[in-house]
C-alpha positions in Angstrom: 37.9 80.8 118.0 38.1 81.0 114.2 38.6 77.9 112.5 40.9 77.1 109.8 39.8 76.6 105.9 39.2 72.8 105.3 42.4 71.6 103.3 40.6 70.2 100.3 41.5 67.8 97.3 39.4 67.4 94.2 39.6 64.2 91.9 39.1 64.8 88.3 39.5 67.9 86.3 36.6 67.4 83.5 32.9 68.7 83.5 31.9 68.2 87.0 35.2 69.1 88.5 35.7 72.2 86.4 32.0 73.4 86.3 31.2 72.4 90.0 33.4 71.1 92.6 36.2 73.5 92.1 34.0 76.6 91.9 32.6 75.7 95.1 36.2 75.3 96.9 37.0 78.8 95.4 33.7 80.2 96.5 34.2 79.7 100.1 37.6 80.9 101.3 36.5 81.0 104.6 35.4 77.3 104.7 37.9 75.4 102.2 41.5 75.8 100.8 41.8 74.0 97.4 45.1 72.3 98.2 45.8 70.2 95.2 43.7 68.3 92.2 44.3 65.1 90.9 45.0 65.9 86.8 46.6 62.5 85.6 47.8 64.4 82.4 47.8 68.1 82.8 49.3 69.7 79.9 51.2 72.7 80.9 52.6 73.2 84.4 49.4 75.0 86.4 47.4 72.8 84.9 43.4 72.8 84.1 43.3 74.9 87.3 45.4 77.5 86.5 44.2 78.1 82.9 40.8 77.9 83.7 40.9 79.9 87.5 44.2 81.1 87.3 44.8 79.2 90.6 47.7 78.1 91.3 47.7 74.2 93.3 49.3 71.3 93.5 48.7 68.8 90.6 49.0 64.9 92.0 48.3 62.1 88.9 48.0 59.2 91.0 45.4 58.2 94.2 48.0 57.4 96.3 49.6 60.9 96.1 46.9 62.1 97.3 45.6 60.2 99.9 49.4 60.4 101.2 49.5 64.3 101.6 49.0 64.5 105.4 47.7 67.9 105.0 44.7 66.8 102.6 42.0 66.9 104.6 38.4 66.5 102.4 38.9 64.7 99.2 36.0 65.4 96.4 35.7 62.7 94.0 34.4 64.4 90.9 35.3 61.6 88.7 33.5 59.0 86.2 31.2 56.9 88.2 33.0 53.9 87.5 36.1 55.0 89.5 34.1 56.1 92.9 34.1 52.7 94.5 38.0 52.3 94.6 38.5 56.3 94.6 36.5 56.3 97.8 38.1 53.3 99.5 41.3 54.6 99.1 40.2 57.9 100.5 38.1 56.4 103.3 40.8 53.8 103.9 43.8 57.0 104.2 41.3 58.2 107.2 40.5 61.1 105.3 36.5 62.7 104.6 35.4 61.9 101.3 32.4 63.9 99.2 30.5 62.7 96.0 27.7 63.6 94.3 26.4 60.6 92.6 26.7 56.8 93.2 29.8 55.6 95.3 28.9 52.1 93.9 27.8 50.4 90.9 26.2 47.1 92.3 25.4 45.8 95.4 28.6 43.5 95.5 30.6 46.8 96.5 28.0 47.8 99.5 
């Protein structure tokens, strides 16, 4: 039994998003889908994505768009570091798998 592309979400359209995380989604067909980014102020209607990958996806600008899309399976947070800890919690909180690749926190008061 084949199973199905993980339904995936990445956080942040800037350097790590656009040079990493999204090129890996698009790399793998057979393991992810890249369902939708979070672009808070994409300036035309494809968004970075589009321009960039000429992908077409759906464009959320706020956390909780996200982590309320019941098919969003895997959310990638590829934003600033000072963002992971409440980008994460949301994520984790929505019961939804979560991937970063730095720090989730800053200090030991959010371990």
């Amino acid at each position: 039994m084949a199973l199905s592309p993980i339904k995936t979400c990445v956080l942040g359209v800037g350097l790590a998003g656009l040079t990493f995380h999204i090129p890996f989604v698009l790399a793998l067909p057979e393991l992810f889908t890249l369902t939708a980014v979070l672009e808070r102020n994409p300036e035309t209607p494809g968004g970075k994505v589009q321009q960039r990958f000429g992908v077409t996806t759906r464009i959320y600008r706020t956390i909780e768009e996200v982590v309320n899309d019941p098919e969003i399976e895997l959310v990638i947070i590829g934003t600033p570091n000072d963002t992971h800890y409440p980008l994460a919690k949301a994520v984790l909180n929505a019961g939804k798998h979560g991937k970063q690749n730095s720090s989730f926190v800053k200090d030991t008061a959010h371990s």
